[in-house]
C-alpha positions as CSV (number, residue, x, y, z in Angstrom):
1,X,14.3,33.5,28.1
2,X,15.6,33.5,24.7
3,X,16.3,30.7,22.6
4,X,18.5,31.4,19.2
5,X,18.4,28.6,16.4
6,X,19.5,28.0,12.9
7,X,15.9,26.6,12.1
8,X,12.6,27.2,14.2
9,X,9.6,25.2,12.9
10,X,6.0,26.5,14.5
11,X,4.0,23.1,15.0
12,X,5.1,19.3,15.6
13,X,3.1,17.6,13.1
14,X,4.0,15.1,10.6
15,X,5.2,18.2,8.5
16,X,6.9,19.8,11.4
17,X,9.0,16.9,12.8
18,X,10.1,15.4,9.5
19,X,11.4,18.9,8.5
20,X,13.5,18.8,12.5
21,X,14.8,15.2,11.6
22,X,16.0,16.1,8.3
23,X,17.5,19.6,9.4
24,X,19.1,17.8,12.5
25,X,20.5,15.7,9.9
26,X,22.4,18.4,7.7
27,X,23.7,19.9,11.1
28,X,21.4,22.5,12.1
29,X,20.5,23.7,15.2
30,X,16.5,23.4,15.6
31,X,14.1,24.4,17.7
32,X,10.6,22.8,17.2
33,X,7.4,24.4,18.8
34,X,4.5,22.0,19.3
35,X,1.2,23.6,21.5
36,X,-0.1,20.0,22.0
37,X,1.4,16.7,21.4
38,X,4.0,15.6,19.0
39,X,2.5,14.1,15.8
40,X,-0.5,16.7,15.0
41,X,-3.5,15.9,13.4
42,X,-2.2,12.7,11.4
43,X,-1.3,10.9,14.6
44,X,-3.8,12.0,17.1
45,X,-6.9,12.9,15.0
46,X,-6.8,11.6,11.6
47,X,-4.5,9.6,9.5
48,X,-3.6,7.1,12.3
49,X,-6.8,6.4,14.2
50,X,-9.3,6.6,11.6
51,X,-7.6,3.9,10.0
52,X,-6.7,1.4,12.8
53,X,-10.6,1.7,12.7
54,X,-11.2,0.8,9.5
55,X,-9.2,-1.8,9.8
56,X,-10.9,-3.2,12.2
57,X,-13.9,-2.5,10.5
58,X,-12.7,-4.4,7.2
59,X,-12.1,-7.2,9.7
60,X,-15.4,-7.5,10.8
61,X,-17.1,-7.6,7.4
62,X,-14.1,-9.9,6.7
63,X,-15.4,-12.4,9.3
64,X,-19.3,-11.5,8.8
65,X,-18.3,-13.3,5.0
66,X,-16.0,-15.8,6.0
67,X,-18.6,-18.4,4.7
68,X,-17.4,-17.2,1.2
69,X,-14.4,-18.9,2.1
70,X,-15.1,-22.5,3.5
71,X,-14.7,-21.1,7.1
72,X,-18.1,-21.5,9.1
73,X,-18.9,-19.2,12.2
74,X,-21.1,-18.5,14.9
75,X,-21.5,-15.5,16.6
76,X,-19.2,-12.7,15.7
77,X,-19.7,-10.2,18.1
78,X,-18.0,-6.1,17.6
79,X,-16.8,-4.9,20.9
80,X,-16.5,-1.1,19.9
81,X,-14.5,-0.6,23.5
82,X,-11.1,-3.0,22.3
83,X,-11.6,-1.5,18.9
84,X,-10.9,1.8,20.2
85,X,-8.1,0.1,22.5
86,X,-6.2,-1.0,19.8
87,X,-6.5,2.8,17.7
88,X,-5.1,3.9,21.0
89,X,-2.2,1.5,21.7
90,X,-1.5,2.3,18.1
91,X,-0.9,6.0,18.3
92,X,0.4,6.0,21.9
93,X,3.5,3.7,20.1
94,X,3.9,5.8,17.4
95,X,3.4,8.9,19.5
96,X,6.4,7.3,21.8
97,X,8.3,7.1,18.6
98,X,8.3,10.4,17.0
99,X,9.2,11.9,21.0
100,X,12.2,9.3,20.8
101,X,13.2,10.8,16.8
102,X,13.1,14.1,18.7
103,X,16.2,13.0,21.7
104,X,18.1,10.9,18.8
105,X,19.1,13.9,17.0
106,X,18.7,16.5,19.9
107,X,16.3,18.1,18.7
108,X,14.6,21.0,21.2
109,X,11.0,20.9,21.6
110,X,9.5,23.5,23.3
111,X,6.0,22.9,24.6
112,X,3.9,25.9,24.1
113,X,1.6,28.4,21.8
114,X,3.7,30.4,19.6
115,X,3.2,33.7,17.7
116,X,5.3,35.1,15.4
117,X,7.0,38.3,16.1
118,X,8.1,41.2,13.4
119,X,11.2,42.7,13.9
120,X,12.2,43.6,17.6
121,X,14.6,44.0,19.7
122,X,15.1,40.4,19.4
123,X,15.6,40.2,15.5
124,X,16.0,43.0,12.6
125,X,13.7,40.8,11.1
126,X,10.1,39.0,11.6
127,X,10.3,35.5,12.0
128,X,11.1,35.2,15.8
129,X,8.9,32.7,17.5
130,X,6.9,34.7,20.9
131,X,6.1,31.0,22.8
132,X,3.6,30.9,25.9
133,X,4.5,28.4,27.8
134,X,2.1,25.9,29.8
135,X,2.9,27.5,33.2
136,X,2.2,31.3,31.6
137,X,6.0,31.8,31.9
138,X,7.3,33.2,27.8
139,X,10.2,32.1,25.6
140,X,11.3,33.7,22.6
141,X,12.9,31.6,20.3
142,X,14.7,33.7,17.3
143,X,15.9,31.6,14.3
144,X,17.8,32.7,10.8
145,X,14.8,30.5,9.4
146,X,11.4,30.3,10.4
147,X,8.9,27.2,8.9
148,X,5.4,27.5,9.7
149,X,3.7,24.4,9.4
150,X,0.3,24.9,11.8
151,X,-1.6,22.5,9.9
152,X,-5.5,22.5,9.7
153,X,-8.8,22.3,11.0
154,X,-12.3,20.8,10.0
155,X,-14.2,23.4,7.7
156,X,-17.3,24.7,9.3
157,X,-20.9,24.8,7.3
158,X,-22.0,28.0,8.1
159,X,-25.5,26.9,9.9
160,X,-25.0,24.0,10.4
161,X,-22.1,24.4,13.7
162,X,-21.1,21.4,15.0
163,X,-21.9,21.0,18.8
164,X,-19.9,17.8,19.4
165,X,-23.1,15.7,20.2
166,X,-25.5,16.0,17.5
167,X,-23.4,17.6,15.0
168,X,-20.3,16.5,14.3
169,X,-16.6,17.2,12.4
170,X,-14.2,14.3,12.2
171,X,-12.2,15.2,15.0
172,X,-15.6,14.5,17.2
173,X,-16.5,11.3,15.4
174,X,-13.0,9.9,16.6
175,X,-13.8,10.5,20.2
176,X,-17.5,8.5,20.2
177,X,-17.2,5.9,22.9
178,X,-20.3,3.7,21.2
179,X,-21.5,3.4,18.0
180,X,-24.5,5.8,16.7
181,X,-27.3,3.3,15.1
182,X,-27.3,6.1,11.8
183,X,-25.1,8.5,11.0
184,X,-26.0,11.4,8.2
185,X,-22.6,12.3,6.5
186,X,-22.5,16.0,4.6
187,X,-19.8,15.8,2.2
188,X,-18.8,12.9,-0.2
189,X,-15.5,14.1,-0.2
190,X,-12.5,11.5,0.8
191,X,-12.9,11.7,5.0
192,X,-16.7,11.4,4.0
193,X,-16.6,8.2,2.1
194,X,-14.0,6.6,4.3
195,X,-16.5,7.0,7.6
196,X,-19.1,6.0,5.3
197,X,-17.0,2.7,4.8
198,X,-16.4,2.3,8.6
199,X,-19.3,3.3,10.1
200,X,-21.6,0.8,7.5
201,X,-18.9,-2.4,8.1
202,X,-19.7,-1.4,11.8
203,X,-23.1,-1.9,11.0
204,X,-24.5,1.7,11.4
205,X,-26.8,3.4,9.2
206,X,-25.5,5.5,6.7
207,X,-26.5,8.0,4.1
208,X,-24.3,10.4,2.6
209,X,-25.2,14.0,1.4
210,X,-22.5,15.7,-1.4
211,X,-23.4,18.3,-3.4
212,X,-21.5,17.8,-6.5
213,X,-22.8,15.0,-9.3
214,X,-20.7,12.3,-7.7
215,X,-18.2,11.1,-5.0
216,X,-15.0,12.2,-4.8
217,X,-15.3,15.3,-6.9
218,X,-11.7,16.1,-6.8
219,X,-10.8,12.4,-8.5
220,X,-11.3,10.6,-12.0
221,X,-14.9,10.3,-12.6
222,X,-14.8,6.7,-12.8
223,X,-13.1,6.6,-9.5
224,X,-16.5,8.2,-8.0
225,X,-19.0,6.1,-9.9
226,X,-17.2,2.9,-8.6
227,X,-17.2,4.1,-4.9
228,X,-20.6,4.6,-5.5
229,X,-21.6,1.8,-7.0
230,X,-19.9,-0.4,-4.2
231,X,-20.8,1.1,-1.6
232,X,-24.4,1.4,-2.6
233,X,-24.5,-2.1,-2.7
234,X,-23.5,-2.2,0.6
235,X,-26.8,-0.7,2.0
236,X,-25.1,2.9,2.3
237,X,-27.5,5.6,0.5
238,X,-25.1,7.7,-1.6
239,X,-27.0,10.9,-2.6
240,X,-25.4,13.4,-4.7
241,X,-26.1,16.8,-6.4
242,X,-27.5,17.5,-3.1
243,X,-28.2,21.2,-1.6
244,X,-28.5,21.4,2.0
245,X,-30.4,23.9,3.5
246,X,-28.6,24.0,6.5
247,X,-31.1,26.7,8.2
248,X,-33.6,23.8,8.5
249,X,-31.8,21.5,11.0
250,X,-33.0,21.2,13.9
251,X,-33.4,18.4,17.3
252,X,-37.2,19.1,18.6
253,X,-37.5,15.6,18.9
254,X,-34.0,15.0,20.6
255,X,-33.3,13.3,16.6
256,X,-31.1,15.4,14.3
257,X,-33.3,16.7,11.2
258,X,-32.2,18.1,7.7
259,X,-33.5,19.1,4.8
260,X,-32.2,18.5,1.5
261,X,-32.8,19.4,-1.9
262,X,-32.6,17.7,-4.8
263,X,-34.0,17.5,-8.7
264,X,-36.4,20.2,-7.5
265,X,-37.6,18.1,-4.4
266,X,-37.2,18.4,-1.1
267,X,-36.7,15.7,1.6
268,X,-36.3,15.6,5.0
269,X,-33.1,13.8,6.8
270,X,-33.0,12.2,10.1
271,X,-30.4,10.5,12.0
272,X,-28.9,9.9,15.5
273,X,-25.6,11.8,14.5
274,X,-24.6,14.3,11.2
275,X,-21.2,14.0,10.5
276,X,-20.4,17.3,8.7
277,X,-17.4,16.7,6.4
278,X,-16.5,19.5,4.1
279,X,-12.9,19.5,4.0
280,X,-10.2,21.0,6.5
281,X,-9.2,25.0,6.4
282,X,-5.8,26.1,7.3
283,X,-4.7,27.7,10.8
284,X,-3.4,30.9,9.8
285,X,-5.4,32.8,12.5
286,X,-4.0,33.6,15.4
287,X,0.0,32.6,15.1
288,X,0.8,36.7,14.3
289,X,1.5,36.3,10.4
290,X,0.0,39.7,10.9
291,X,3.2,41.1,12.1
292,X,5.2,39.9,8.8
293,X,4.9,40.4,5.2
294,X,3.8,36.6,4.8
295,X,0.5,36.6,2.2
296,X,-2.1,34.5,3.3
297,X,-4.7,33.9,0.3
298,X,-8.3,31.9,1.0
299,X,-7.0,30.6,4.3
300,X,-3.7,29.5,3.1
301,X,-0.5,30.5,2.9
302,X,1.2,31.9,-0.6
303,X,4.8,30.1,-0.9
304,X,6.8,29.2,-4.3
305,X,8.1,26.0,-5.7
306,X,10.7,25.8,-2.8
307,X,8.3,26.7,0.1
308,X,9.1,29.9,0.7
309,X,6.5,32.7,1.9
310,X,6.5,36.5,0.7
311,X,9.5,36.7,3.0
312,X,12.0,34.6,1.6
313,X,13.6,33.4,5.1
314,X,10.3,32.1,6.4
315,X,9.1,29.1,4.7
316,X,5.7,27.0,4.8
317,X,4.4,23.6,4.9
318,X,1.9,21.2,5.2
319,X,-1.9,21.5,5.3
320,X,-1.4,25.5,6.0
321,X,-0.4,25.9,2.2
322,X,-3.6,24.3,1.1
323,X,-3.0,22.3,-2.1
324,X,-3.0,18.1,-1.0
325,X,-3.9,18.3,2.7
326,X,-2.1,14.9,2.9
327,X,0.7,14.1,5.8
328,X,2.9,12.7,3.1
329,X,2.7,15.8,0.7
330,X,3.8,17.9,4.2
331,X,6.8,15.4,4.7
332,X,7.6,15.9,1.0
333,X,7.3,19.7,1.4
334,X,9.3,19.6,4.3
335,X,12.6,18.3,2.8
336,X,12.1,20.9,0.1
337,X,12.0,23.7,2.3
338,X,14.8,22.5,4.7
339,X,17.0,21.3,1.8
340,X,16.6,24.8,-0.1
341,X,17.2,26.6,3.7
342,X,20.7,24.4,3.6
343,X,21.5,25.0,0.1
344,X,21.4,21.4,-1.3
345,X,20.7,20.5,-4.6
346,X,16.8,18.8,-4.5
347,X,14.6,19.3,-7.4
348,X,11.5,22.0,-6.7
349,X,8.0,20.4,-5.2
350,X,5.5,18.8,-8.0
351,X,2.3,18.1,-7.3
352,X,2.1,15.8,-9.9
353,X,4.1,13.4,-7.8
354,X,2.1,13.6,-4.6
355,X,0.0,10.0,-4.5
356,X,-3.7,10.5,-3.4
357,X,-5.3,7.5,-1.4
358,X,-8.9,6.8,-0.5
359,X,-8.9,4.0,2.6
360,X,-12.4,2.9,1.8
361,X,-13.5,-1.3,1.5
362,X,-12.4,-1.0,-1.6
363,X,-9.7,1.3,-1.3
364,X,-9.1,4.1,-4.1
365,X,-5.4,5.5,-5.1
366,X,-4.1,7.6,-7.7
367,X,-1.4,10.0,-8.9
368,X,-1.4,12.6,-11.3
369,X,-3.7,13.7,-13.8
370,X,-7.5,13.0,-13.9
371,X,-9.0,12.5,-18.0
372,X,-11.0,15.7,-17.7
373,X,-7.9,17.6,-16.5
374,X,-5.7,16.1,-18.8
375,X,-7.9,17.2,-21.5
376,X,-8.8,20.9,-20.4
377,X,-4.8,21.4,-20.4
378,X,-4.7,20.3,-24.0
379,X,-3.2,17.5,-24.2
380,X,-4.3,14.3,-26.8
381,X,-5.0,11.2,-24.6
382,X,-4.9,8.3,-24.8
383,X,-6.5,5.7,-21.7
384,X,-6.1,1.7,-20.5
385,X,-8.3,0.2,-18.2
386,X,-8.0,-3.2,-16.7
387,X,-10.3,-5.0,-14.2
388,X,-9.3,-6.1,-11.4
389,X,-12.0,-9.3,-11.7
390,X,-9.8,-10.7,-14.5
391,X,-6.8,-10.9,-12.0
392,X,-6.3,-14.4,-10.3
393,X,-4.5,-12.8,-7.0
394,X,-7.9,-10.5,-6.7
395,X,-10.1,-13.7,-6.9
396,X,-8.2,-15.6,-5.0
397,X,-8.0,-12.6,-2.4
398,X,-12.2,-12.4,-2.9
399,X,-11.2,-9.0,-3.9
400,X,-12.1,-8.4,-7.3
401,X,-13.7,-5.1,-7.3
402,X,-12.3,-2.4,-9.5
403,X,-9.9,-1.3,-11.9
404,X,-6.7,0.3,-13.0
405,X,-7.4,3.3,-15.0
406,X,-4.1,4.9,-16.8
407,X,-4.2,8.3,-19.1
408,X,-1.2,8.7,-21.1
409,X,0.3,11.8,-24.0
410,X,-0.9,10.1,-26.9
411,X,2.0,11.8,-28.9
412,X,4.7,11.2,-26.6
413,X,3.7,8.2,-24.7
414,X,4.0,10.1,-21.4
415,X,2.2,8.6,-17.9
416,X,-0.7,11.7,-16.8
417,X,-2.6,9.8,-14.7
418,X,-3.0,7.0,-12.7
419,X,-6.4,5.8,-11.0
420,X,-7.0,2.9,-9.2
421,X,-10.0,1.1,-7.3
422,X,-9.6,-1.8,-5.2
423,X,-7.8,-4.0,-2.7
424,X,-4.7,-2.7,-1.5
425,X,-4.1,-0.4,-4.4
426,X,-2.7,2.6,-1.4
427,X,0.0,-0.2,-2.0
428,X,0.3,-0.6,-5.6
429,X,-0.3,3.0,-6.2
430,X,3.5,3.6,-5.5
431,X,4.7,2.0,-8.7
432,X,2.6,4.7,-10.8
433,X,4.5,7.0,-8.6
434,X,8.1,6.1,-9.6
435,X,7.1,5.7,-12.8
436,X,6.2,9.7,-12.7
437,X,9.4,10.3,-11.0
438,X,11.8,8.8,-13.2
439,X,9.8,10.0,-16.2
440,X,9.0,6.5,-17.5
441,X,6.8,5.7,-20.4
442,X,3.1,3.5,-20.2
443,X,4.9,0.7,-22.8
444,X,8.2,0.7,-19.9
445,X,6.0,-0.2,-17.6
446,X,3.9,-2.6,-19.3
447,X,7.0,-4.0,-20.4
448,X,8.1,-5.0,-16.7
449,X,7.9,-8.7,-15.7
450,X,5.3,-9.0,-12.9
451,X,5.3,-11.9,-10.5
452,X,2.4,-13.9,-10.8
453,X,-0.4,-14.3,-9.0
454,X,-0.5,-10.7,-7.9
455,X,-2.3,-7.7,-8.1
456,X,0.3,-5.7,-8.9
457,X,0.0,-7.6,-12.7
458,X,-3.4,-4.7,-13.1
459,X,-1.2,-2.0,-13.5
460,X,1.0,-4.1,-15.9
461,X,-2.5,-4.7,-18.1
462,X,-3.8,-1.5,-17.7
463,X,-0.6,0.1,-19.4
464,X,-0.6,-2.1,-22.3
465,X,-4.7,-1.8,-22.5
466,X,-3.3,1.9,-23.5
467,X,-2.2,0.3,-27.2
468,X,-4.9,-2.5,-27.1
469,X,-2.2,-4.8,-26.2
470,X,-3.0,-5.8,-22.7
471,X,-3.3,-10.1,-22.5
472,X,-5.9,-10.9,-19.8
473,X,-8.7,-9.2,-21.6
């Protein structure tokens, strides 16, 4: 059977459907291909989940301290089994959602594995969608415009191949009926330090292994030496600049064991369960990009500001790109793509607007710039800092870890960078990120009246703390 379509988009993840909802809307006819369930990785195996468990980890230390309060309690109990109840309640309801987005604007899903075609005598032209079926019956669905958006996988460590019981990737770790009493975590990257945030409010030993000089390599320095600092205190052992020889690990004694180096030393690692967490690579393989001119670079595919491949009428999104593996940079990237398809005026994708949000007790958010980045591109900086421990709302909250960090053009006034640490700031990050938008400048926004008590009043400080101006310091 064949199935002709303005728009075809290969995978129904957060990427995939946003770009069907917002094509639906501008009229087009769409056909989305999904091989397992509507949502992708966000919904099913990351975003969603892994934080209705946090949450419910945060809760429990929330209660653990309640004394810190006034409020007195005996015998908090965790039962892991309604914890993992409520993730899945969660993301059946939101799964029920996105299938009900789908009817709404009659949108066709087709339920299959799909591999794109090059020209046949289908199309002139690649971009036609080959779809197996669950029943081993084939469609072919040929569009004018293709979007790939495949999304990703957890990285491998080449020796150390996870096994789903004593090694494991995050997409494992979500599926663990019962808590491990310790967990080794390989990578201090942001899925890293948020199970390491989890798992230690859920009581379970935790150590984690990363092999730059500090957490969150990708983010502001400071932003790492906080996590660090906090979560240290916590009882997690944070070890960084850490090689692991991964050809040491082994389970004689039915206990994981690694070996890591460090300063010269070696030492040896054991723990019920290793979490390996080195990132996510990009499913290029095996959905026939073989049979077009698409380039495909270090696991990713090569696209321009407006998302479109080496063939200008198929378009990518999402984690497949590389770049922010994030579900809201995909939904951004998918308007772009299906408003460039359509013709409409939308300006080109910037990274620089894409906010970046660690969901660790306390969280971490930023947007933009770090200080080292701004300064290897040139520019002459200028940087504000403001506590969050001389904000009321954060001691009233018994939050007051953290900071707002913000790095701005010294010559022009211009916002680089924003960088946050602590409660709720995946929140208050969003006013950094209109402020980027709409171009402002650090002394606009410090100039805004802030309601008070709140936390939002940090970023407020932390722009004037850029002229040595802010009040509460």
């Amino acid at each position: 059977m064949t199935i002709t379509c303005d728009i075809a988009i290969l995978g129904g993840g957060t990427g995939g459907y946003t770009a069907a909802i917002r094509a639906a809307q501008l009229g087009k006819d769409v056909v989305l291909i999904e091989q397992d369930k509507l949502g992708g990785t966000c919904l099913h195996r990351g975003c969603i989940p892994s934080k209705s468990l946090l949450r419910s980890a945060e809760m429990f230390a929330e209660m653990k301290n309640s004394e810190a309060y006034g409020i007195e309690t005996e015998g908090i109990r965790l039962s892991f089994s309604k914890v993992l109840n409520r993730k899945n309640d969660i993301v059946a309801k939101l799964h029920q959602g996105v299938q009900y987005l789908m009817r709404k604007h009659k949108i066709k899903v087709v339920h299959g594995t799909g591999r794109v075609i090059g020209p046949s005598i289908f199309s002139p032209q690649s971009g036609a969608v080959a779809v197996e079926l669950p029943d081993g019956e084939m469609e072919t669905v040929v569009p004018s415009n293709l979007i790939i958006a495949t999304g990703s996988r957890p990285r491998m460590l080449p020796g150390l191949e996870t096994d789903g019981s004593y090694v494991l990737n995050s997409d494992h770790a979500l599926q663990l009926d019962k808590l491990p009493e310790s967990v080794i975590i390989i990578g201090g990257g942001v899925i890293g330090v948020e199970w390491a945030s989890m798992l230690n409010d859920f009581g379970v030993t935790v150590t984690i292994v990363e092999t730059a000089g500090r957490l969150l390599p990708a983010e502001d320095e400071d932003t790492g030496m906080e996590l660090k600092k906090h979560l240290s205190a916590r009882g997690v052992v944070v070890m960084t600049g850490v090689n692991v020889m991964t050809d040491s690990y082994k389970t004689d004694s039915g206990v994981p064991e690694i070996t890591v180096e460090q300063g010269g030393s070696q030492k040896i690692l054991t723990a019920e369960k290793i979490l390996v967490s080195v990132g996510r690579s990009g499913n290029t393989d095996n959905i026939g990009l073989e049979n077009t001119d698409v380039r495909v670079q270090n696991e990713s595919i090569v696209i321009n500001g407006h998302m479109q491949t080496t063939e200008p009428h198929i378009y990518a999104i999402g984690d497949v790109v590389g770049g922010y593996q994030l579900a809201h940079a995909a939904a951004h990237e998918a308007i772009t793509a299906v408003h460039h398809i359509c013709g409409e005026t939308l300006h080109a994708y910037r990274k620089e607007w894409i906010p970046r949000c660690v969901y660790t007790r306390p969280e971490a958010a930023s947007v933009g710039l770090t200080e080292n980045q701004a300064q290897e591109q040139g520019f002459n900086i200028k940087t504000g800092k403001f506590p969050f421990q001389a904000n009321g709302k954060a001691l009233v909250q018994g939050a007051a870890e953290g900071f707002v960090k913000v790095i701005a053009d010294k010559d022009t006034d211009d916002i680089l960078g924003v960088h946050m640490v602590g409660a709720h700031v995946t929140e208050l990050i969003g006013e950094a990120v209109l402020a980027q938008v709409l171009d402002a400048a650090s002394w606009e926004v410090g100039s805004m009246v802030y309601a008070h008590p709140t936390l939002s009043e940090v970023l407020g400080e932390a722009m004037l703390a850029l002229d040595s101006r802010a009040l509460g310091i």
